[in-house]
N, C-alpha and C positions, 0 to 999 in steps of 0.2 A: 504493500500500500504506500508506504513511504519513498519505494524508488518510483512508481508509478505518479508519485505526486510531484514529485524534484524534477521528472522527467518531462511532465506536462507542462507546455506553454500555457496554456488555457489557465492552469491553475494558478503560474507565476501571473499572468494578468489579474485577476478575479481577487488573490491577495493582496496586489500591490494597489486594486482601485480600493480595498477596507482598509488598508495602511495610509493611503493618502485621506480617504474620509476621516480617518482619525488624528493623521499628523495635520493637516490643516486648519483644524480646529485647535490642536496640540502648540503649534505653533501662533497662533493668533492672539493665544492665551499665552503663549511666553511673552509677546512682544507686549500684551496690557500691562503684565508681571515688570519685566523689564523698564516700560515706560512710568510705572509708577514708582521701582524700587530704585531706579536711577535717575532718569529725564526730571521727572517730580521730587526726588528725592532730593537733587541737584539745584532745582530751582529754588523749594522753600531753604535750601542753606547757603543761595544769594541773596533770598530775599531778609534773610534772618540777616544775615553781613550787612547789607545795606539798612538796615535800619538800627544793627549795631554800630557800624559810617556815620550814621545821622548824629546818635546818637555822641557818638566821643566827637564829632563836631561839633556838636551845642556846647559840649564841656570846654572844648579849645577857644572855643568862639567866647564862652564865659571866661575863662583862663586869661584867655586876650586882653580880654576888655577890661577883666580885672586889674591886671598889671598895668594897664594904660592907665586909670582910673587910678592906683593909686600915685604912676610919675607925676600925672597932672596934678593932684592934690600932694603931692609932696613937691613939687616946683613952686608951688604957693605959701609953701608951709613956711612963718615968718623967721624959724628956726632955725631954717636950712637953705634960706638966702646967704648968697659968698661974703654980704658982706658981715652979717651975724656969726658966718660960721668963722670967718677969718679975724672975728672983734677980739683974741685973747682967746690962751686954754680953757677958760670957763664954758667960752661957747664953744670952742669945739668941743670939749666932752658931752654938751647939751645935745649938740646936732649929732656926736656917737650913740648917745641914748635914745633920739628919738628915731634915726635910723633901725634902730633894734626894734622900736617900736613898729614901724610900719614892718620890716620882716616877718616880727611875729603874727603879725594881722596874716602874711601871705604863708600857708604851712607847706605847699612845694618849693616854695624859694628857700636854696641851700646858701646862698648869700644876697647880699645889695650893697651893691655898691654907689658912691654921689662921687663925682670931679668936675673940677671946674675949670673950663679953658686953659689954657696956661699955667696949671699948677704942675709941680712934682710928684703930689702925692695923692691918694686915694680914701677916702673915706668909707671906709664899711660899719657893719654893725658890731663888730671885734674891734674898733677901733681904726689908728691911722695909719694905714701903710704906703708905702712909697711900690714904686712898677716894680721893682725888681724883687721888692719880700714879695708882694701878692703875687706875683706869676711865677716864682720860683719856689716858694716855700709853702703858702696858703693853698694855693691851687697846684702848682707844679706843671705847670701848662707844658706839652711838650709839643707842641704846632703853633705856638704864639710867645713872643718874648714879650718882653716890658718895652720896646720902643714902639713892636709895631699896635699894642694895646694901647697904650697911650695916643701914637697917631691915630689911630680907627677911633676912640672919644672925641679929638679935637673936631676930627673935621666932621661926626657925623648930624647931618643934615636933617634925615626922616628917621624911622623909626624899625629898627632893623633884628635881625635873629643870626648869630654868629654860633657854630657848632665851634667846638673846641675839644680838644683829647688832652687831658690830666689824671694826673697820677696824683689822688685827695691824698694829704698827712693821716697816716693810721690806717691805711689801707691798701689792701695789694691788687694788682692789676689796674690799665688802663679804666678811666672812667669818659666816658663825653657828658660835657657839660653844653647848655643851651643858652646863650647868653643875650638876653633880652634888653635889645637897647633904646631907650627914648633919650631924646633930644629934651631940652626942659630951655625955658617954660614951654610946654608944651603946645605947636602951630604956632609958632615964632620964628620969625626969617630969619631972626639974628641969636640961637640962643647961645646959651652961655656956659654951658655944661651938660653934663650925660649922666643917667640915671641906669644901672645895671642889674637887672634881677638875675641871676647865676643859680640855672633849674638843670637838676641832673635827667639826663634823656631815657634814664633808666624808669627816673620816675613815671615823666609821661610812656613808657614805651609797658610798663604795665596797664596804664589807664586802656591801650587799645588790645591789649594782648588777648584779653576776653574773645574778641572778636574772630578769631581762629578757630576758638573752642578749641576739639584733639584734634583740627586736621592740619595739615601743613600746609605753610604759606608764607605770605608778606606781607606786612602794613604797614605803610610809607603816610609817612605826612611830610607834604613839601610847600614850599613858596611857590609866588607867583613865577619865579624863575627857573623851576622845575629842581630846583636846590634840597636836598633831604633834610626835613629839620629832627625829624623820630622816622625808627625805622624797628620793626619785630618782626625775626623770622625764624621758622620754624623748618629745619631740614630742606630750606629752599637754594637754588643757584642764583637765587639774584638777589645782587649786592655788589657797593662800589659803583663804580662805571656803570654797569653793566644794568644795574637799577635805575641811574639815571634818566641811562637810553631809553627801557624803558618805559620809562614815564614819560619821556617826551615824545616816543613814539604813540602811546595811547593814552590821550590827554581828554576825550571826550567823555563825557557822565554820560552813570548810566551800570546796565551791566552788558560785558560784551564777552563774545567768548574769543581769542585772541592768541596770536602761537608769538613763539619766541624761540631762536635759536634753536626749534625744532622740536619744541614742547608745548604743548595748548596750555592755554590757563582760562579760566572763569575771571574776567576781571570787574572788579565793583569800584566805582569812581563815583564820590558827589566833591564839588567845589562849595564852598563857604563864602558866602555872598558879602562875610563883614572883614575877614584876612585874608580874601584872595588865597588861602592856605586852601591846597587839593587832597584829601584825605582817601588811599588806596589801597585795596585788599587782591591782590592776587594769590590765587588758588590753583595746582594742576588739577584739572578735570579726569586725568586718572583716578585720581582715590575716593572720586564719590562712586566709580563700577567697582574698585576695590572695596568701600564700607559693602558691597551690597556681596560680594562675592565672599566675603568673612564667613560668610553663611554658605560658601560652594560644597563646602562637602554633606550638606543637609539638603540642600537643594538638588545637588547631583545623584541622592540617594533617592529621591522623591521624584526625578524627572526617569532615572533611569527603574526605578520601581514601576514608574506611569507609562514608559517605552513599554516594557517586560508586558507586563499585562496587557497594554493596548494591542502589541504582535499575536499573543497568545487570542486574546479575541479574536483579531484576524485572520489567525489560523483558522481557529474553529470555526468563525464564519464561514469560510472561504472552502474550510472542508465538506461545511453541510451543504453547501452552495455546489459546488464541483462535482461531489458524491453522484448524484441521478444523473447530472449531465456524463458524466464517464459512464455509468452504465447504459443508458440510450448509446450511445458509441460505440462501446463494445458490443452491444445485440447488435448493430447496425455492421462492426466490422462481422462478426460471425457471419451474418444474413450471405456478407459479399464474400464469406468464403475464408477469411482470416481469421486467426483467433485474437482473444480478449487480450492476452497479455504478449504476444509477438513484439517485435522491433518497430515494427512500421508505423508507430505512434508520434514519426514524424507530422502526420498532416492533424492539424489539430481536430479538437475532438468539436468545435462549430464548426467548423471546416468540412470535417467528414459528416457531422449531422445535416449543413446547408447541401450538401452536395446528394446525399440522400434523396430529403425533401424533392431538390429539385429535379430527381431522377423520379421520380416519384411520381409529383406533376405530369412529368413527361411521359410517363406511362399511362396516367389518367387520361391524358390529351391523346395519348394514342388509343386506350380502349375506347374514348368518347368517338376517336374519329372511326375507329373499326366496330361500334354500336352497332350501326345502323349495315354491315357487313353480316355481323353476329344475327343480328334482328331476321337478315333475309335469310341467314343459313337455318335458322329456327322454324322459319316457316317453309321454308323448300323442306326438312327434315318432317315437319309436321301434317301437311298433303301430303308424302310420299308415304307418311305410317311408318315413319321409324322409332319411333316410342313404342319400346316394350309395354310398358304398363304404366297406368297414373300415376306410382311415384318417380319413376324416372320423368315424365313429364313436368310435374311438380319441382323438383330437384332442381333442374335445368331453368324454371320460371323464375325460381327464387335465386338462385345464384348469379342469372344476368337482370333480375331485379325489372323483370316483364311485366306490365299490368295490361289485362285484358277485361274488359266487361263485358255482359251479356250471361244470360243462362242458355240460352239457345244460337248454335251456330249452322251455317250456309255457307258455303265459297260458289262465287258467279266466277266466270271465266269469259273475258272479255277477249276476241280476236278480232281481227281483219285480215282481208285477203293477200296473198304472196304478193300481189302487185304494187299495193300501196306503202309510201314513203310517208314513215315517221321519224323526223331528225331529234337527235340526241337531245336538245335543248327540249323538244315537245316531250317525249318520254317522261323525259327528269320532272316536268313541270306536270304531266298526266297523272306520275307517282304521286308529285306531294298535293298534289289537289284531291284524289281520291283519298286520299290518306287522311289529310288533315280539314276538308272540308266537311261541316255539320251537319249528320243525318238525323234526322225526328228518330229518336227509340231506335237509332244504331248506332256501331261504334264498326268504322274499317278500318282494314290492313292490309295492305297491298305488295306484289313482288313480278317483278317479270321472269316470264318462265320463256328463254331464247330460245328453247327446240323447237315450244309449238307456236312460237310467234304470238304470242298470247301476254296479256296481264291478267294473274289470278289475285281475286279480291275474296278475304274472308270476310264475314261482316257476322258483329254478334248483336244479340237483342236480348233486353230481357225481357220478351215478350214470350206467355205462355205459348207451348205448341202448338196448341190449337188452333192459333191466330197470328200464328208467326206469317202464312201463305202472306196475310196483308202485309205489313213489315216487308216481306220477300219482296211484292210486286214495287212497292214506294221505293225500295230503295235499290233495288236495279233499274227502276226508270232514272234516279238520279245520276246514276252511276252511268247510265246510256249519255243523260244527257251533258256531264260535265266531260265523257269521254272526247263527245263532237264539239264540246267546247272548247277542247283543250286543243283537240288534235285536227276538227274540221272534216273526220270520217265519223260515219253510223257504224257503231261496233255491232257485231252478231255475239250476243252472249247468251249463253248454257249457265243454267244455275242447277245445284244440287239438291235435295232434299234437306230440312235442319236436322240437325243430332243435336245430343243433350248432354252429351260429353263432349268435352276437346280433344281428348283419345282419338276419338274416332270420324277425325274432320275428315281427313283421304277416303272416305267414303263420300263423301260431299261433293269431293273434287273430283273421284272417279268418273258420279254421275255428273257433274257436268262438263267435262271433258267427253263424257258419251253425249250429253245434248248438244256442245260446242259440234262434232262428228256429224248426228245426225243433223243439223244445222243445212249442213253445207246443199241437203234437198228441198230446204225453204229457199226465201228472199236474203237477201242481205241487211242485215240490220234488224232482226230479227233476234227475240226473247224467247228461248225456249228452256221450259221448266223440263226437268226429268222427269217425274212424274208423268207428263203429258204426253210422254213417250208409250206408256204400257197400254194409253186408251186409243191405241191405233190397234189394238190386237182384235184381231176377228174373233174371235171363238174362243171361251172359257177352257176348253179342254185342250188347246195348246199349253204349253208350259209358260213360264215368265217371260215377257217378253225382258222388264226391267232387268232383271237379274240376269238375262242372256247378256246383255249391253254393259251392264257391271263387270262380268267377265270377259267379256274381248278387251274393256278397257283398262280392265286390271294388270292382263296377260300384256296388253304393249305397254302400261309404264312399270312391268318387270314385278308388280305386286304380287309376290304368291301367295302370300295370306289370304287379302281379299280378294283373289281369284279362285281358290282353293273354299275358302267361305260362299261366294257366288258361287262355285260348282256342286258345294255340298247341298245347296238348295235345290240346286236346279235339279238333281237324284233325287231329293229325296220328295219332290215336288212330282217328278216323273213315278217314282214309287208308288205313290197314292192315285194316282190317275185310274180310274176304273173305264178301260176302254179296250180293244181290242188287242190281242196281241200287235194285228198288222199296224195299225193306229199308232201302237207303243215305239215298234220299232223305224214307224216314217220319223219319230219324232227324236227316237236315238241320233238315227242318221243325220238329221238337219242339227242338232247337235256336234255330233263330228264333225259335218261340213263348216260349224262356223269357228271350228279348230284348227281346220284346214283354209279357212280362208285368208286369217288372223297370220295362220305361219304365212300362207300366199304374200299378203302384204309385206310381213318382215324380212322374206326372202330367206325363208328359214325350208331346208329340206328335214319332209321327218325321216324319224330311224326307223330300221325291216322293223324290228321289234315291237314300236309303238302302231306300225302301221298293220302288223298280226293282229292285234290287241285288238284294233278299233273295228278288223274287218273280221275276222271270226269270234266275236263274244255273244258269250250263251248267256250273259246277265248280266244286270245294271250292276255287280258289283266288281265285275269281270271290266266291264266296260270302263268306270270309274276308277280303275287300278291305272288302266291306261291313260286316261285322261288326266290324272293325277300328276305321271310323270312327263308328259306333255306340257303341261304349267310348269315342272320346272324347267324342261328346255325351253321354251319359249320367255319366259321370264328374265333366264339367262340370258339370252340371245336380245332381250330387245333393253339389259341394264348393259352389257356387252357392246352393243350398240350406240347407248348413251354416250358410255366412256371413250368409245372411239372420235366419236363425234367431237365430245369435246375436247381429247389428247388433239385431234385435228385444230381444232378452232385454236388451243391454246399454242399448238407450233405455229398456225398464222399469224396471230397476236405477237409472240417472240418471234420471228420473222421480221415481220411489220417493225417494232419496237429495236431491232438490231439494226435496219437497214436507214433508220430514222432517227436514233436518238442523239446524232450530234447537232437537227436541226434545233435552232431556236423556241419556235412556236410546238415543238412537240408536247402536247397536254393530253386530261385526259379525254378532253370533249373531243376531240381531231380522233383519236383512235379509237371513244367509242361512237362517232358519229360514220366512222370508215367500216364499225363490223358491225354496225344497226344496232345498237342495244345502248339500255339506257348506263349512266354513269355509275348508279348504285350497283349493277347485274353486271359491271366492265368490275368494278372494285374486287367484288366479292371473289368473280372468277378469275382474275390476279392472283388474289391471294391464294386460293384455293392451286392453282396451277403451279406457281413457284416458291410459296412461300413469304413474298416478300409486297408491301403494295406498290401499287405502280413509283410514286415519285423514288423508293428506298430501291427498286429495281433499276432504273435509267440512273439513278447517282451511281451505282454501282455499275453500271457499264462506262459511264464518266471517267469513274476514279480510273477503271483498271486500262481504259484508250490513254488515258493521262498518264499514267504510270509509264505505261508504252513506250509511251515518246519523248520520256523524261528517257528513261534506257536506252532508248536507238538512234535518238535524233537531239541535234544542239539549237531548236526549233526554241525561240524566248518560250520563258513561261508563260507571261501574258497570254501569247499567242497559239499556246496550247490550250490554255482554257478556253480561250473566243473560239479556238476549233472545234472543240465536243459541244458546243452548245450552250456556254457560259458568259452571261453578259457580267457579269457581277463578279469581278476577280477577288477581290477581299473576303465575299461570301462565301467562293468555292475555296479560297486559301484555308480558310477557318473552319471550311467542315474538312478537307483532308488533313490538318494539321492534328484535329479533333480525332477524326480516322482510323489515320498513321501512326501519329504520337512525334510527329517529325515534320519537320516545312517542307514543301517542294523543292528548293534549293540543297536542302540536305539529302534527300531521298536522291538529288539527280547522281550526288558526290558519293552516296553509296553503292551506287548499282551502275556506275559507269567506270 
């Protein structure tokens, strides 16, 4: 079962369409999974940044304004005017103390500093130091000395942020300091000295650090100059230079997502509307898939869990699904002769079921077209009395699925004379008109019988026996008159007496094949009932007349039942006759004599034996021994006759059909309009004579002239088909290719 499944294509499809049914739903759900555990997850922890951004820029923007707020008011403060502060030691210690004061008011300022234009020295809130203690010993500046602090006081103008790297007293490792500088008195063109708040960056570089939370990153706060004033980073590459850049490469607010030196980041940027100070969080956009993928060995357990079982469904889907269709397949290869489990489960199992099917149809198309073939060989079998007995009859109705109505049956026998012409199109059109036009209370069926130049019609009724005679007369007058409708001649038709069985029609047709006979010493066009036949007998103490006329007719169409049955009558009818000897035996004789006349016609010579028999017999039972086996020569001799007839007609036909079949127009109305009979009586007796119907018999004289001359002659192939009779080359390519198993082209390269 398991190689039988791995090996099927059919089945690899059938799995892979439940696999896709489930991975595309499997996946649609990964990508909601994904968009929410990353894309969104991503987003509220920009939007979270950006409003922790706001946030430490309200506090800077406060920070700012603070320390503006208090230069201004310490630029005013009467105590720390240059010239109070410079009145005597009194007041500078006054102005050292009140300096302490405003520091402590400020609790991130690590110092403050006051100078005044042109002085030496420095005022903090430790007291008075000159440039060279404060930048070497207080602070330990290592990027700034005491001249160039001192110039940067003198000349400055606005109001500025100086980063600095110091090594603080009591402390190891570099420190940056952030040095906040206002000009004083504060928006004065001309001021007079500089006020310094000295805030270490570490300080402000915690106020933003929140802002990362645990992922890693950078947050820059810089001037309007793109200058770093606080900078916190977290296992990031950017820093120095390289930070600058940058930031002056992605200067716009907002969040963007943003590459760098071949790295994406998440970047979150708002600008502060009151320091021009740009406040920046860059993020790599890797570790928000990574936070989500911290969770990959639980999710990889759960998706590959969700695989497992989704396949396993599919299997079993795919199995119950596949199961019946392989078995239709395998009955279907058996049917053609393989077995269920062989190799050849190359072609797949729809493949060989379409192929089937369609063979199938074609068969149906053929039994529908060979029906109506069947239909006449039924009734040619059924006038003649070849049914054994009702259920062979029976058997035979229900298998080609016959419907006949009526209780009571008749056959008329419609003829006309040797001389007149009936063309194949009238026939065919006489057929389906008796056939299928509407009788009051009958039901016909029609067949042409070519020997005796005749159309014999059955016709049933279910009209009681008694009153069938009416029925009879109505519907052979129909039958007269749609004949001359059809055809434009008055037929002579012989009708048979009704039987009450379908068994025993060919008594019907016997008698009117003997009315059709006697016929021929009326008028033309002329209805002669059988019956009507025995009221022409003179005298009661003759024997049957009907029953003499059932026997001659029985013995020429080869019937020895019902001539053997007619003769038992007619003995035993002679038996009972109370008349004279001499009376008895004129009536033997004229009995023999229509035994002798019957061979006369068939050209039949009798044997010394039968002619002892008939000419020295001492009794009707003597006499009847004789007569007995006279029906069966004669019977023989006139079915003998039959078959010669038709082996003849059917060598003319193949004759005909050889000397013709490479013309164009060869059909079947042209051959059966050339041997007089209609199209249905041409079919039948094709088939009956070769086996094969007319158009499968001319393909097959095609194919093997075409073969021919594909082997003997370098004759194009085109021009081989337009020779046998083939307007349509692509049609004939494709039935012999169908054929053969092989194109014309190749068949030429194998047999040459």
């Amino acid at each position: 079962m398991k190689s039988s499944l791995s090996r099927s294509r059919l089945f690899k499809q059938i799995f892979l369409s439940h696999v896709l049914i489930f991975a595309i739903p499997f996946l649609i759900l990964s990508v909601v999974v994904y968009y929410n555990a990353v894309v969104k997850f991503k987003s509220e922890i920009e939007s979270s940044n950006m409003y922790k951004l706001n946030q430490v820029m309200n506090s800077f923007d406060l920070l700012a304004k603070g320390l503006d707020n208090t230069a201004a008011r310490l630029s005013i403060d009467s105590k720390l005017t240059p010239f109070m502060v410079k009145n005597g030691t009194y007041k500078e210690i006054e102005a050292i103390e009140e300096l302490g004061k405003y520091k402590a008011n400020n609790a991130i300022v690590d110092e403050l500093t006051l100078y005044f234009h042109g002085d030496t020295q420095l005022y903090t809130s430790g007291g008075l130091n000159s440039f060279d203690t404060f930048t070497q010993r207080t602070f330990q500046f290592t990027d700034m000395d005491s001249a160039s602090l001192m110039k940067m006081m003198n000349e400055l103008q606005l109001a500025k942020i100086q980063r600095m790297d110091t090594r603080i007293s009591g402390s190891e490792g570099k420190q940056t300091m952030l040095a906040f500088m206002f000009p004083i008195p504060r928006n004065s063109q001309s001021p007079y000295g500089t006020v310094v708040f000295f805030v270490r960056e570490r300080v402000l570089a915690d106020l933003v650090g929140p802002i990362l939370g645990d992922f890693h990153g950078s947050v820059y706060i810089s001037d309007a100059q793109n200058n770093v004033i606080v900078s916190n980073s977290r296992e990031s590459k950017l820093a120095g230079a390289d930070a600058k850049q940058f930031l002056a490469q992605n200067d716009e607010q907002g969040i963007h997502d943003v590459s760098f030196q071949g790295e994406r980041y998440s970047l979150m940027n708002v600008k502060s509307g009151i320091t021009g100070w740009s406040y920046v969080a860059a993020m790599p956009t890797s570790q928000f898939l990574g936070r989500v993928l911290e969770m990959r060995t639980f999710i990889l357990l759960v998706c590959l869990a969700v695989v497992v079982v989704g396949i396993g469904i599919a299997m079993l889907l795919s199995s119950r699904q596949y199961r019946p269709i392989r078995s239709i397949a395998d009955h279907v290869r058996t049917l053609q002769g393989g077995t269920a489990t062989e190799a050849g489960r190359k072609v797949s199992e729809l493949d060989l079921i379409r192929d089937s099917v369609r063979a199938t149809e074609h068969l149906m198309e053929q039994i529908d077209l060979q029906r109506p073939i069947i239909r006449e060989q039924f009734f040619v079998k059924l006038l003649a009395g070849a049914f054994q007995n009702r259920q062979e009859l029976d058997a035979f109705i229900a298998r080609e699925k016959f419907e006949f109505a009526g209780t009571t049956w008749f056959v008329a026998v419609a003829s006309v004379g040797g001389g007149e012409y009936i063309s194949t199109q009238s026939r065919e059109e006489l057929l389906r008109v008796l056939t299928d036009a509407d009788l009051p209370h009958a039901e016909r069926y029609g067949v042409e019988m070519i020997q005796d130049n005749a159309i014999v019609m059955l016709v049933g009724t279910e009209a009681g026996f008694d009153c069938t005679r009416v029925y009879q007369e109505e519907a052979v007058r129909d039958i007269a008159g749609l004949f001359e409708q059809c055809s434009g001649i008055r037929p002579s038709i012989g009708v048979g007496n009704p039987v009450t069985e379908l068994l025993y029609v060919n008594r019907s047709y016997i008698e009117a094949s003997a009315a059709i006979e006697y016929s021929v010493r009326g008028r033309k066009g002329d209805i002669i009932f059988f019956d009507q036949i025995s009221q022409l007998q003179d005298s009661s103490d003759w024997y049957s007349v009907e029953e003499q006329i059932r026997l001659v007719q029985s013995m020429k169409q080869g019937n020895k039942e019902a001539a053997k049955a007619s003769l038992q009558t007619l003995l035993g009818d002679l038996k009972g006759k109370e008349v004279s000897l001499f009376y008895l035996r004129c009536m033997c004789f004229d009995l023999i004599n229509t035994f002798l006349r019957t061979m006369n016609e068939l050209q039949l010579t009798i044997q010394p034996e039968h002619r002892q028999m008939l000419t020295e017999f001492t009794s009707l039972e003597q006499l009847g021994k004789g007569m007995y086996g006279l029906i069966g020569d004669i019977c023989d001799h006139a079915n003998a006759s039959k078959e010669n007839k038709n082996s003849e007609l059917g060598r003319d036909i193949l004759s005909y059909i050889g000397d013709n079949f490479k013309l164009y127009d060869l059909n079947l109305e042209k051959i059966s309009d050339h041997f007089q009979m209609s199209l249905s009586y041409f079919s039948r007796f094709m088939k009956e004579q070769t086996g094969y119907t007319f158009t499968e018999y001319v393909t097959q004289l095609r194919m093997e002239e075409v073969k021919r001359l594909l082997r003997t002659t370098d004759i194009a192939i085109k021009d081989i088909i337009a020779s046998v009779g083939y307007s349509d080359v692509p049609n004939f390519m494709r039935k012999f290719k169908n054929s053969e198993g092989i194109t014309l082209g190749q068949y030429r390269k194998l047999n040459t």
